[in-house]
C-alpha positions as CSV (number, residue, x, y, z in Angstrom):
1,X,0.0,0.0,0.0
2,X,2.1,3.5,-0.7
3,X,2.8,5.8,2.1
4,X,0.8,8.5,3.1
5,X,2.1,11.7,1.9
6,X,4.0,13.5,5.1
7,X,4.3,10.1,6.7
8,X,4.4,9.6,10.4
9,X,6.4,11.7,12.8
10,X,8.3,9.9,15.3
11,X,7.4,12.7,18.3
12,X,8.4,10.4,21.2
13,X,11.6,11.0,22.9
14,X,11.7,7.1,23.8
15,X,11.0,6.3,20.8
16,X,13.7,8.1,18.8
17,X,16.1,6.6,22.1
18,X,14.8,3.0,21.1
19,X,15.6,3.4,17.5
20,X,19.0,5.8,17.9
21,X,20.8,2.6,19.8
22,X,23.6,1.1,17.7
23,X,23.3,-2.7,18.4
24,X,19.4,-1.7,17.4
25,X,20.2,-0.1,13.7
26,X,21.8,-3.0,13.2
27,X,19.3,-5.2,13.8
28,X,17.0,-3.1,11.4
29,X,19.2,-3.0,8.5
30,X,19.8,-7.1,8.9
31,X,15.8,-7.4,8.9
32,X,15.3,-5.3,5.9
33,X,17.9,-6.9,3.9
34,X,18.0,-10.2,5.2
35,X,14.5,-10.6,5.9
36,X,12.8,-12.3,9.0
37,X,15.1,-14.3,11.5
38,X,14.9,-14.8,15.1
39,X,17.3,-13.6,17.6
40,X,20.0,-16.4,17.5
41,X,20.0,-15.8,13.7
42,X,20.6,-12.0,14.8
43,X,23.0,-13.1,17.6
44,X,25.1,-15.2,15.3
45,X,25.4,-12.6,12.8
46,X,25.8,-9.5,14.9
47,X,28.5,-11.3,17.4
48,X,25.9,-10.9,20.6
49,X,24.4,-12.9,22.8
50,X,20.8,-14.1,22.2
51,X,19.8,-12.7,25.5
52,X,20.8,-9.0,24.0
53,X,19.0,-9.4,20.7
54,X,15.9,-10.7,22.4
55,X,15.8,-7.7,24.7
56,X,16.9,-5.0,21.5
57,X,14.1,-6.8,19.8
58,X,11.3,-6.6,22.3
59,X,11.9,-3.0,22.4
60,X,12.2,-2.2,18.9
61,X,8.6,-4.1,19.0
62,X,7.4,-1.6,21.5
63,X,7.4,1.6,18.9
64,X,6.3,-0.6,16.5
65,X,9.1,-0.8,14.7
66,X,9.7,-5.3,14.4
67,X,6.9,-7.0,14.6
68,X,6.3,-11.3,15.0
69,X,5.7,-12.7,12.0
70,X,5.3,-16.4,10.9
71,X,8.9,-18.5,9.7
72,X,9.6,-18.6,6.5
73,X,9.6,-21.6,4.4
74,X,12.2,-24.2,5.9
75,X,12.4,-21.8,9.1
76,X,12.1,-23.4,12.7
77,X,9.0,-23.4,13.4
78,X,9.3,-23.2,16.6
79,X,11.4,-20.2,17.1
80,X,9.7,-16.6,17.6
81,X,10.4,-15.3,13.8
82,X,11.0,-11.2,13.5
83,X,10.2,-8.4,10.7
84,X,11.2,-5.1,10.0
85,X,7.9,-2.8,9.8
86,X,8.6,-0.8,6.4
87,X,6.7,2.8,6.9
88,X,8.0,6.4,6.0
89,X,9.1,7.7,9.2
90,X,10.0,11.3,10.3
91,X,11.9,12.7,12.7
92,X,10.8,16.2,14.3
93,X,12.5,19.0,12.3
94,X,15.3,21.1,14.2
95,X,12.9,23.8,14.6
96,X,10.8,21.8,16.8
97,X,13.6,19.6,18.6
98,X,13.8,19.8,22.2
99,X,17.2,19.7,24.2
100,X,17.2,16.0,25.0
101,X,15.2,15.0,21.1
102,X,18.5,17.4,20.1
103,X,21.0,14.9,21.8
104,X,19.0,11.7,20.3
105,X,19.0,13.0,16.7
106,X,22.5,13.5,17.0
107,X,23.7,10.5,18.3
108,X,21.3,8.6,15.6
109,X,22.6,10.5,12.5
110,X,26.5,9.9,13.9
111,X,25.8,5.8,13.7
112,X,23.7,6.3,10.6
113,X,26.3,8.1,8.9
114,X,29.1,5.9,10.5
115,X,27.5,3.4,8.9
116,X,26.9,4.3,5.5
117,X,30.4,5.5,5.0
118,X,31.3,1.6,6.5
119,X,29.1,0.4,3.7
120,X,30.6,2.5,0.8
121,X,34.0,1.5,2.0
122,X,32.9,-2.0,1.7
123,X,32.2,-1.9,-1.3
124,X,34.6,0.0,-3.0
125,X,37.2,-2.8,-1.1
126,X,35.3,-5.8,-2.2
127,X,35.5,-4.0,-6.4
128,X,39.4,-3.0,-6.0
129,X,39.7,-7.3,-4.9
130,X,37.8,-8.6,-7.5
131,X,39.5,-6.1,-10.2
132,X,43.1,-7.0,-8.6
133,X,41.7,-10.8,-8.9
134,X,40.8,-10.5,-12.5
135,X,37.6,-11.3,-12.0
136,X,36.1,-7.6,-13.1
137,X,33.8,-5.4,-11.5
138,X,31.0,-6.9,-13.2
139,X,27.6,-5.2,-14.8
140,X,26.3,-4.1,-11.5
141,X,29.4,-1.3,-11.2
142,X,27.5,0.6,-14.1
143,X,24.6,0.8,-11.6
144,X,26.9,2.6,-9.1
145,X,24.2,5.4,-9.5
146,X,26.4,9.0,-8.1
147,X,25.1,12.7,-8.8
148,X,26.2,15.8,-7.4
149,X,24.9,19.3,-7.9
150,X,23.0,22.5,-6.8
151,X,19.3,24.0,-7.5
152,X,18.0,27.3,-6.4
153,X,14.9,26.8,-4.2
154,X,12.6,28.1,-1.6
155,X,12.1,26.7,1.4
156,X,8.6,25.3,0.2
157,X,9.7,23.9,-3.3
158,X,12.8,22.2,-1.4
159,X,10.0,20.4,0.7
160,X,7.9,19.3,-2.7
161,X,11.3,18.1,-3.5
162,X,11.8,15.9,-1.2
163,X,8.0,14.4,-1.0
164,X,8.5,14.2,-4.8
165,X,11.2,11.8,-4.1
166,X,9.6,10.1,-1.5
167,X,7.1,9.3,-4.0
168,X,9.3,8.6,-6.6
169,X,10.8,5.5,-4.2
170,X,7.4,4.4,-2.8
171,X,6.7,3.8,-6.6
172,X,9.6,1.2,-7.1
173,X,8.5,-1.1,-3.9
174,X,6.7,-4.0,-4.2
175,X,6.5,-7.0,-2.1
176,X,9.0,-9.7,-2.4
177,X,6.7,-12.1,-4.5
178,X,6.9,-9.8,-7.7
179,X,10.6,-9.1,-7.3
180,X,11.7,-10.3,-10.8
181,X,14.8,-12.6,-11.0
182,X,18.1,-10.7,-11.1
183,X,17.0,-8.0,-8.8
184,X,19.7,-7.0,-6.3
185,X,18.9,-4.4,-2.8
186,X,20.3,-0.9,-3.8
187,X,20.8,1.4,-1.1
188,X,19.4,5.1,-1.5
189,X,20.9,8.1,0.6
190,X,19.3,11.6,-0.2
191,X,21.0,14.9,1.5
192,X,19.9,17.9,0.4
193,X,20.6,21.0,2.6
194,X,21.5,24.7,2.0
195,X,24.4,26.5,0.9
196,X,25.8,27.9,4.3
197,X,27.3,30.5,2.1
198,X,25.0,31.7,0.6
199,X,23.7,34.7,1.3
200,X,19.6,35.1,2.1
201,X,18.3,38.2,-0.6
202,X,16.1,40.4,1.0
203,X,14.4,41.4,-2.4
204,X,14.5,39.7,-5.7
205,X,18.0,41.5,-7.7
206,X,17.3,41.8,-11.3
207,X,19.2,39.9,-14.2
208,X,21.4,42.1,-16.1
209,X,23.1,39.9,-19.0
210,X,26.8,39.6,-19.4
211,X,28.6,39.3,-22.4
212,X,29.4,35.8,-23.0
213,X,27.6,34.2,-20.2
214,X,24.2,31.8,-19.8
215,X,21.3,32.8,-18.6
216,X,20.4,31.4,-15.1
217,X,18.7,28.8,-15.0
218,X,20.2,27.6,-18.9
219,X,22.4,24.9,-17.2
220,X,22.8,23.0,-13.4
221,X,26.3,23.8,-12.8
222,X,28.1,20.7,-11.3
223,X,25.3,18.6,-11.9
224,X,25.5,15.0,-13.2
225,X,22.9,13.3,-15.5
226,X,19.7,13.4,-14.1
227,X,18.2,10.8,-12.2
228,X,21.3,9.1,-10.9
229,X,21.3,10.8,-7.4
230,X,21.7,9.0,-4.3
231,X,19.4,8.8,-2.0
232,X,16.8,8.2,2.3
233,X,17.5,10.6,5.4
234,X,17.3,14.4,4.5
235,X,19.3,16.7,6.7
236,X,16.0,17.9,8.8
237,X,16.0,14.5,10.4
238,X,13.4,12.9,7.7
239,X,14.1,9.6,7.1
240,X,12.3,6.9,5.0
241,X,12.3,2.9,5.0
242,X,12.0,1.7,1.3
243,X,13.0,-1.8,1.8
């Protein structure tokens, strides 16, 4: 079913504690790219005890954010099976942050981002191997999918930007049963924030041409072919789960 536009706000301070703890993101990322499993599954490839991923569990189920769900074909069937809940989640923006939701939102973007750069790093190990190996990088390295670049927007049209690509990812999921063959998990990041530089105009300045140069707005200076961006956690906190 797609997301509701805006999503749901994660308001709670407990909440945003329950989902901000390391050993916890962890857990989530496993469950959306592995699927179900139950906590020794989780134990054994975390390196905890199943005593810590039961208890991480139980309260990642408390905000709703696992859930019980049946074992998969060939699963024990006698083990308590887990699932990530997917949902477009959002954290309060800074302008509405208390002191200790401040604290929280910074500790949870310092793993997130910890983690992501682990990822990348991964992966551009695991390519140099297999190039040094002669074994290639393979057709998936053309779907290494980079952009960078700048737009000029108002505050309001950068918001329509980022539901627009909200949508735009809530449009490619579908459940596992109509995943064709061949399909692989890609990993989105979107950051978009301002220019701290640049200055905020009082009043619109009028365009006065100079010899030899474009009119604004002719090009996107900087900017790669479109569509290729990376993208999944804005910079006010916003984040969404498109697994």
């Amino acid at each position: 079913m797609p997301e509701k536009p805006g999503g749901t706000e994660i308001t709670e301070a407990a909440a945003l504690k329950a989902l901000a703890q390391p050993r916890r993101q962890q857990i989530l990322q496993h469950l959306n790219l592995r699927g179900p499993a139950t906590s020794a599954i989780l134990a054994r490839a975390l390196g905890l005890n199943t005593g810590a991923t039961s208890y991480h569990l139980r309260e990642l189920a408390r905000y709703g954010f696992v859930a019980d769900t049946e074992p998969p074909e060939g699963g024990a069937r006698r083990a308590r099976w887990w699932r990530a809940v997917p949902g477009d989640r959002r954290f309060p923006p800074p302008s509405r942050r208390t002191p200790e939701t401040r604290l929280v939102m910074d500790e949870l973007n310092r793993h997130a981002y910890a983690a992501d750069l682990v990822l990348f790093e991964r992966l551009q190990r695991e390519s140099g191997v297999a190039a040094a190996d002669g074994r290639g990088a393979g057709e998936w390295a053309d779907g290494h999918a980079y952009s960078r670049g700048s737009l000029r927007l108002t505050l309001p049209e950068l918001h329509a930007f980022f539901e627009e690509y909200i949508a735009l990812m809530n449009r490619y999921k579908r459940p596992e049963a109509e995943t064709p063959p061949g399909a692989r998990t890609v990993h989105t990041r979107l950051l978009a924030f301002p220019d701290p530089d640049t200055p905020i105009p009082c009043a619109p300045t009028p365009y006065t041409p100079t010899p030899g140069a474009s009119a604004p707005g002719a090009s996107a200076p900087g900017a790669s072919a479109p569509g290729l961006g990376e993208a999944s956690t804005d910079d006010n906190g916003r984040e969404t789960d498109a697994s």
